[in-house]
C-alpha positions as CSV (number, residue, x, y, z in Angstrom):
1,X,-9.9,98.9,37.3
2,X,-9.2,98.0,34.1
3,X,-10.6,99.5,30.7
4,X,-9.4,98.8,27.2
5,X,-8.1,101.9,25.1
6,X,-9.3,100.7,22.4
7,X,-12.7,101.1,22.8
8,X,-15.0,104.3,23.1
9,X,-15.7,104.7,27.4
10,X,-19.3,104.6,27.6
11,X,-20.0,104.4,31.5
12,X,-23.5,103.2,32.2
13,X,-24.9,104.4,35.9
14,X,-26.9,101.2,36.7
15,X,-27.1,97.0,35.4
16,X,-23.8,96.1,36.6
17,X,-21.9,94.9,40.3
18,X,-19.5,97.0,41.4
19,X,-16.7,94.8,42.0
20,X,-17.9,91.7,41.6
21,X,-15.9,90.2,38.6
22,X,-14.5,87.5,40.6
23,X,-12.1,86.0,37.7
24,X,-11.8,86.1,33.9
25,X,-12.1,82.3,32.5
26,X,-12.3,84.2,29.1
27,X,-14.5,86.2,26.7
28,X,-18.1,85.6,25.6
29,X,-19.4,86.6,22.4
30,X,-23.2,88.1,21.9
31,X,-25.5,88.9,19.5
32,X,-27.8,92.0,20.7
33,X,-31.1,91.4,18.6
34,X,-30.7,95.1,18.0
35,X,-28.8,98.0,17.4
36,X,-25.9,99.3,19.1
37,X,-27.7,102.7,19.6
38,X,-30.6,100.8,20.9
39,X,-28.7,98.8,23.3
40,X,-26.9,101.4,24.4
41,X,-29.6,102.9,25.3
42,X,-31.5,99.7,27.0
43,X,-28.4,99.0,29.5
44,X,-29.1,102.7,30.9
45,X,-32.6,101.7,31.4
46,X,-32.9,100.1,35.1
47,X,-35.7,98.3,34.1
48,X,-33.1,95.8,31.7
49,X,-31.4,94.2,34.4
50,X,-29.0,93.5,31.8
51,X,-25.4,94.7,30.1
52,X,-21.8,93.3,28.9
53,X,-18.8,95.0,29.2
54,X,-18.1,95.5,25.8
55,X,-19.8,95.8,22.4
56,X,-19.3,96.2,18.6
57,X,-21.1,97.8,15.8
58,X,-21.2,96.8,11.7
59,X,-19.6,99.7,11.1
60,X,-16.6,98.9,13.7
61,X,-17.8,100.8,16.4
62,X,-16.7,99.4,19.9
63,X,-18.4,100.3,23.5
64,X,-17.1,99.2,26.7
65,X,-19.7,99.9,29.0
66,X,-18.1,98.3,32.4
67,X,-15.3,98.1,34.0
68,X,-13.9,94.4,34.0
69,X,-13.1,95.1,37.2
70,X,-17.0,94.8,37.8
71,X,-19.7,92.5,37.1
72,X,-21.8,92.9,33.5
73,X,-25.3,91.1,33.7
74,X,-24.8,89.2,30.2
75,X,-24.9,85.4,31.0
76,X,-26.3,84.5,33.9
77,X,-24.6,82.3,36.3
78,X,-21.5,82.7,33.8
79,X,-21.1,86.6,34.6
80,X,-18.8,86.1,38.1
81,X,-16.2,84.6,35.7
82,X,-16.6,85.8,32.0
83,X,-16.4,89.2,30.5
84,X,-18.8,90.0,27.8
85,X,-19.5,91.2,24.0
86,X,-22.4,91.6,22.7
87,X,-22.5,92.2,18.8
88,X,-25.0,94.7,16.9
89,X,-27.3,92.4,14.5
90,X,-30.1,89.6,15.0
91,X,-30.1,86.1,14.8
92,X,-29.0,84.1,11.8
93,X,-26.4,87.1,11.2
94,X,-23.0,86.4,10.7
95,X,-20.4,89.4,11.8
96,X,-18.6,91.7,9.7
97,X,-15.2,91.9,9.1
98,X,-15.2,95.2,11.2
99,X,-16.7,93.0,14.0
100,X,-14.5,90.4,14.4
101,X,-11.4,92.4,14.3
102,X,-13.1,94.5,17.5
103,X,-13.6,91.2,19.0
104,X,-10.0,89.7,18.5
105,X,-8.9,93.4,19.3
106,X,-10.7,92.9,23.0
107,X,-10.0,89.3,23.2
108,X,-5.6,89.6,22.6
109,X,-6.2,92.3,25.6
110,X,-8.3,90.3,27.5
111,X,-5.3,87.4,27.0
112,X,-2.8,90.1,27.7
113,X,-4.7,91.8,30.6
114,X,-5.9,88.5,32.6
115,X,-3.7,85.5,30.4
116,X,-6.6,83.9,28.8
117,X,-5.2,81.4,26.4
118,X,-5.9,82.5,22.6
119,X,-8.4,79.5,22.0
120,X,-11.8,78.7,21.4
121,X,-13.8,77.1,24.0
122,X,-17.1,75.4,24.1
123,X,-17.4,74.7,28.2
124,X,-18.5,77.2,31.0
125,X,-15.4,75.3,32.9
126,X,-13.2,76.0,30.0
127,X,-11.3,79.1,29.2
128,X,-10.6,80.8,25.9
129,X,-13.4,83.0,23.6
130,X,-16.7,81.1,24.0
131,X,-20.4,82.2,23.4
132,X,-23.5,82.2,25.2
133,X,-25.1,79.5,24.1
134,X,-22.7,77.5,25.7
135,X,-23.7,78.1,29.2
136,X,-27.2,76.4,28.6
137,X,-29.9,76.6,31.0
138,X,-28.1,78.1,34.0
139,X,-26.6,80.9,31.7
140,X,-30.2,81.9,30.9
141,X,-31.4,79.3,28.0
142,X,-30.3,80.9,25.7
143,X,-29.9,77.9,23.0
144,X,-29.3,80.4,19.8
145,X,-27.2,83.1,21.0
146,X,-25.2,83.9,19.0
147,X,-26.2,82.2,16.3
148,X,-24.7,79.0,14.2
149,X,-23.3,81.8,11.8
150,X,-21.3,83.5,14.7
151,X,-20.0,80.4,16.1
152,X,-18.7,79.2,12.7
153,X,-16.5,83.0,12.3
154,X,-15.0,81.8,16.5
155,X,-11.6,80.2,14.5
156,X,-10.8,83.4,12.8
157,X,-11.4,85.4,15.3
158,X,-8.6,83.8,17.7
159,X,-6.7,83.7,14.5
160,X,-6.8,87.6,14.2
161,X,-6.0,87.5,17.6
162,X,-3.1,85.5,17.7
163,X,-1.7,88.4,15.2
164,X,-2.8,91.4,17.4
165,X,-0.9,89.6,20.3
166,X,2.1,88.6,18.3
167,X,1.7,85.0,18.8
168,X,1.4,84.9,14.9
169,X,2.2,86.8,11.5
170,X,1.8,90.9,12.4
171,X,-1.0,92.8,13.1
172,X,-3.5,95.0,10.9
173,X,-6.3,97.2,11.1
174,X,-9.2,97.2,8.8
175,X,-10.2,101.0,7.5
176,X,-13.8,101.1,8.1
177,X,-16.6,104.1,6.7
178,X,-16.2,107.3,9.3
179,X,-12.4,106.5,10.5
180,X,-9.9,108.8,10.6
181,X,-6.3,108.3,11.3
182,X,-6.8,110.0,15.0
183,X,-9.8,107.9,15.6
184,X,-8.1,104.8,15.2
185,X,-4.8,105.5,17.1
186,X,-7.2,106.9,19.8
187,X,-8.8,103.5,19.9
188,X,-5.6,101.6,19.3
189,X,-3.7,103.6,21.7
190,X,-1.4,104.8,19.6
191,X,-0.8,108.5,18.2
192,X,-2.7,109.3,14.6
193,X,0.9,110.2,13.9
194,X,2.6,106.6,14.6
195,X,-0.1,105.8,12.1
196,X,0.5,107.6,9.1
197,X,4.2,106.9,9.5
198,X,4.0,103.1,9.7
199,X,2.0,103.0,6.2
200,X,3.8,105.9,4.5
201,X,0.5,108.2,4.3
202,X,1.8,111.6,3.7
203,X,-0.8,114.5,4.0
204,X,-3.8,115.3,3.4
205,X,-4.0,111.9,5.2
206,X,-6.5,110.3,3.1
207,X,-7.7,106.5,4.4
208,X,-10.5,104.4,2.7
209,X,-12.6,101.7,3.7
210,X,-11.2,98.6,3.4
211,X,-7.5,99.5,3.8
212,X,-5.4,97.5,5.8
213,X,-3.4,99.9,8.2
214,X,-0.3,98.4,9.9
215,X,-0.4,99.3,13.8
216,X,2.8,98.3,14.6
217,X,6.7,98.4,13.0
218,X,6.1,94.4,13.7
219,X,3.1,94.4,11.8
220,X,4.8,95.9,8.4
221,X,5.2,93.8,5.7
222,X,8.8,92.0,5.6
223,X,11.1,92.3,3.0
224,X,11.8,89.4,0.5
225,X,15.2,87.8,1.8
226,X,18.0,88.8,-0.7
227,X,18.2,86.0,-3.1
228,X,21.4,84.1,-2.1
229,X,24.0,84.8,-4.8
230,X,24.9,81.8,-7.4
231,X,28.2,81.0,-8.0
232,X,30.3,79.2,-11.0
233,X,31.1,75.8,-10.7
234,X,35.1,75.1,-11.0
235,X,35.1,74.3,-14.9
236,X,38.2,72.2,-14.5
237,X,41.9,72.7,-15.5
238,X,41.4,71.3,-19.0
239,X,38.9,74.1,-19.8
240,X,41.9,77.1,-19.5
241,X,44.5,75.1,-21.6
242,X,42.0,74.9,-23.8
243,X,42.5,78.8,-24.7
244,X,38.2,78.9,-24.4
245,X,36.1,82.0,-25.7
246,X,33.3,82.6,-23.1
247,X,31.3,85.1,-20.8
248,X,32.9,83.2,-17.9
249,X,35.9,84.5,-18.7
250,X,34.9,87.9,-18.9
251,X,32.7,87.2,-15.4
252,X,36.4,85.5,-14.1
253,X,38.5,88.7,-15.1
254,X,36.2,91.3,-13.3
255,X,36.3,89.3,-10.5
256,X,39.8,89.6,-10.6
257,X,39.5,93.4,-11.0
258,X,37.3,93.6,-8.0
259,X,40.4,92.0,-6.0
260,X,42.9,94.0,-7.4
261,X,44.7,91.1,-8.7
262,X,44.4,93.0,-12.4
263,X,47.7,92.3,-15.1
264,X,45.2,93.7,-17.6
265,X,46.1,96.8,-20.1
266,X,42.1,96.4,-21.5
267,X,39.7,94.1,-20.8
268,X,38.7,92.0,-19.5
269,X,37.0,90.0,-22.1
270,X,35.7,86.5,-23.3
271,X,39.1,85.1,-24.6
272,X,41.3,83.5,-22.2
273,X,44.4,85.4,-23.0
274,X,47.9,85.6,-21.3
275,X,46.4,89.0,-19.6
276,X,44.0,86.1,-17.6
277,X,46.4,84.2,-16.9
278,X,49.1,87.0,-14.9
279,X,45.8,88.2,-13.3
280,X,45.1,84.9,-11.9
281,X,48.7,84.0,-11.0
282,X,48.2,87.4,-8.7
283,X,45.2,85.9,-7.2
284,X,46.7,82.6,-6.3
285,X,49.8,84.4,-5.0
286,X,46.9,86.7,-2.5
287,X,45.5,83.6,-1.3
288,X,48.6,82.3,-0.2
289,X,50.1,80.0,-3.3
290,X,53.6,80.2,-4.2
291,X,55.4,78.4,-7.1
292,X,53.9,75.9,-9.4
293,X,50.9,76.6,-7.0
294,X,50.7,80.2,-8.6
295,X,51.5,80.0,-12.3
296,X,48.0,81.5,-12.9
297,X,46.0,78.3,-14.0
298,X,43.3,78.0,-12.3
299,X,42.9,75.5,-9.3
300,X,39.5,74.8,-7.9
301,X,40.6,75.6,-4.4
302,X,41.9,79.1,-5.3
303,X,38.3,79.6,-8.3
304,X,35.7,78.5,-5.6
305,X,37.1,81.1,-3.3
306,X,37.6,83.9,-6.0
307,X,33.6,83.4,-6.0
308,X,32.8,83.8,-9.7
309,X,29.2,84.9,-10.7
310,X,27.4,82.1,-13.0
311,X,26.9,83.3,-16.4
């Protein structure tokens, strides 16, 4: 038995074989030439002699109707080995946005449940997310189902999918009209609570159509990587003797500070003073210089690892 949480459990008593899903090649999109209400209601009618396990509305509604432990009557000579979707709308429509994230929602299950690779395919031997037309004649004839449209939208479809089922960036959900944070989780398994807490909504809880919704802690944005910190180039030994006036002096003698290394009454400022020049002597004499190797002129050895900021 297998059923996906994320969709609304709508059981129908007839149109189906009871056991009779005898593999899972992939998932084959639909379009119903109707409504969802109407097809919903035609699969409970034993005169169809037809159904799909799942199904999707424009608002982003989503049916299963069988088990895809059973056999659906959606395609034919393709229903033994592919699960179904059919898609509220008529031919010549393309989906919604709501639609194709229920698909990819079904199909990075279906590749989780049964290990259906996340790919398009175009062959009733193949296996991936395919479409009806595909199975030709012995899947029924039925040459524009889904539609030119529908096949175009296949790519992003996957693509979404790829996210849901981490094999890309994270995973979203797309607010639609009607959905409340407890209708989503119930639909994406998780609690209403998780919800809110992953996108920082704080009560009264408000969502609108067209918000993204994060549905995982992998699917939050990442933080910008610190910028890596830039350091001052060794100005050479000249430069000190020099007696120079300039905020790298001032940047030097707070970095001095910072290591205690400080011979400084006030400051430190821009002009190289005898002040810089004790505090830097203590700094060689930390890193491990002794004599002429510490008489507090700078040494590019000793200033690239006292890590001065560039000014």
């Amino acid at each position: 038995m297998a059923r996906f949480k994320g969709a609304t459990w709508r059981p129908i008593p007839v149109n189906y074989t009871s056991g009779g899903q005898t593999s899972v090649r992939g998932l084959v999109v639909h379009i119903m030439a109707g409504t969802l209400a109407g097809t919903d209601s035609w699969f409970r009618n034993s005169a169809a002699r037809a159904s799909s396990h799942f199904g999707t509305g424009k608002g982003g509604a989503l049916y299963q109707w069988v088990d895809t432990a059973n056999r659906a009557w959606a395609q034919a000579n393709g229903n033994r080995e592919w699960l179904s979707i059919e898609n509220e709308g008529r031919g010549g429509d393309a989906l919604t946005s709501a639609q194709m994230d229920r698909i990819a929602e079904v199909f990075a299950w279906v590749h989780k449940t049964y290990g259906v690779p996340l790919q398009i395919t175009s062959s009733p031997n193949g296996r991936g997310l395919g479409y009806h037309a595909m199975g030709g004649s012995s899947w029924g004839g039925h040459t524009q189902c889904p539609g030119r449209r529908i096949i175009a939208q296949l790519p992003e479809i996957v693509a979404r999918a790829k996210r849901l089922a981490g094999s890309g960036s994270s995973s979203t959900y797309t607010v639609v009209k009607g959905d409340t944070l407890s209708a989503i989780g119930k639909r994406l398994g998780i609690t209403w609570q998780t919800l809110a807490e992953l996108n920082g909504i704080r009560a009264p809880y408000v969502i609108r159509p067209g918000q993204k919704l994060a549905t995982s802690k992998t699917s939050k944005p990442k933080p910008s990587p610190k910028p890596k910190p830039v350091y001052a180039p060794y100005p050479g030994a000249a430069y000190f003797k020099r007696s120079p006036r300039s905020a790298l002096i001032t940047a030097m003698g707070k970095r001095l500070v910072a290591e205690g290394c400080s011979a400084y009454r006030v400051g430190p400022g821009p002009q190289w003073s005898e002040a810089d020049r004790k505090s830097y002597a203590k700094w060689q004499r930390k890193c491990g210089y002794r004599g002429t190797g510490a008489d507090g002129w700078p040494g590019k050895s000793s200033w690239d690892r006292l890590k001065v900021p560039r000014v």
